[in-house]
N, C-alpha and C positions, 0 to 999 in steps of 0.2 A: 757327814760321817766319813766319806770319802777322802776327806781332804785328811780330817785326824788321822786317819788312818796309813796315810803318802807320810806325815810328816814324823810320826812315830816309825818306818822304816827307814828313813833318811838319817834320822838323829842315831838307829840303830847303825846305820854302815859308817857313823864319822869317824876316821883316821882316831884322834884325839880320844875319844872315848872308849873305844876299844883297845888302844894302847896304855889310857887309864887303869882301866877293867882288869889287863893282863899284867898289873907292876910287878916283880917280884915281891919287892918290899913290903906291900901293903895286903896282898895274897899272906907273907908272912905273918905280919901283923893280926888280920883280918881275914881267915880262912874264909872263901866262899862268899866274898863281899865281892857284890853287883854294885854295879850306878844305878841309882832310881832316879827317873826326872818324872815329876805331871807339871800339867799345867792346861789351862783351860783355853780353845779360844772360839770368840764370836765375832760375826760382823754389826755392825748399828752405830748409831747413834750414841753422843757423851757428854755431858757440859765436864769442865776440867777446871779444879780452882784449885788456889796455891793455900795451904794450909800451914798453921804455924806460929815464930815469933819472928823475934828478932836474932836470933842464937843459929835456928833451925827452921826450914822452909819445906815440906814436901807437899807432892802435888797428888790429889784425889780426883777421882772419876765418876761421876755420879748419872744411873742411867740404867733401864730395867736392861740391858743390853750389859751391862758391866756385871748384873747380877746372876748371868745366865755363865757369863766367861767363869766367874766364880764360883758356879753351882758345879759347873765339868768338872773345874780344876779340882773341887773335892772328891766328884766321885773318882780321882783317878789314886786317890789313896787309899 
């Protein structure tokens, strides 16, 4: 929890994000628009296979440890 919690202040002070945050333009645009990021993470174990044809190749994670990165990353919506 510790750790979520360093890396969720970090990403709070990034230069980039915060001068995102304050664009005039997009303030214009979009009155009272924030950045939202989640995202989930764990440590463990993964087998990782390449999924796909011949067009298209992406690669999956499969692993109760992938399931758990998964389960954070939702409650952070």
């Amino acid at each position: 929890m510790f750790s979520f919690l360093k890396i969720i202040a970090k990403i709070n002070k990034l230069s980039h994000i915060v001068e995102y945050s304050r664009n005039k333009k997009l303030q214009e645009k979009l009155p009272g628009y924030k950045v939202k990021m989640g995202f989930g993470l764990h440590f463990g174990w993964a087998i990782e296979g390449a999924i796909g044809s011949e067009f298209k190749i992406d690669a999956s994670y499969l692993s109760p440890n992938v399931n758990i990165a998964s389960r954070l990353e939702a409650a952070t919506k």
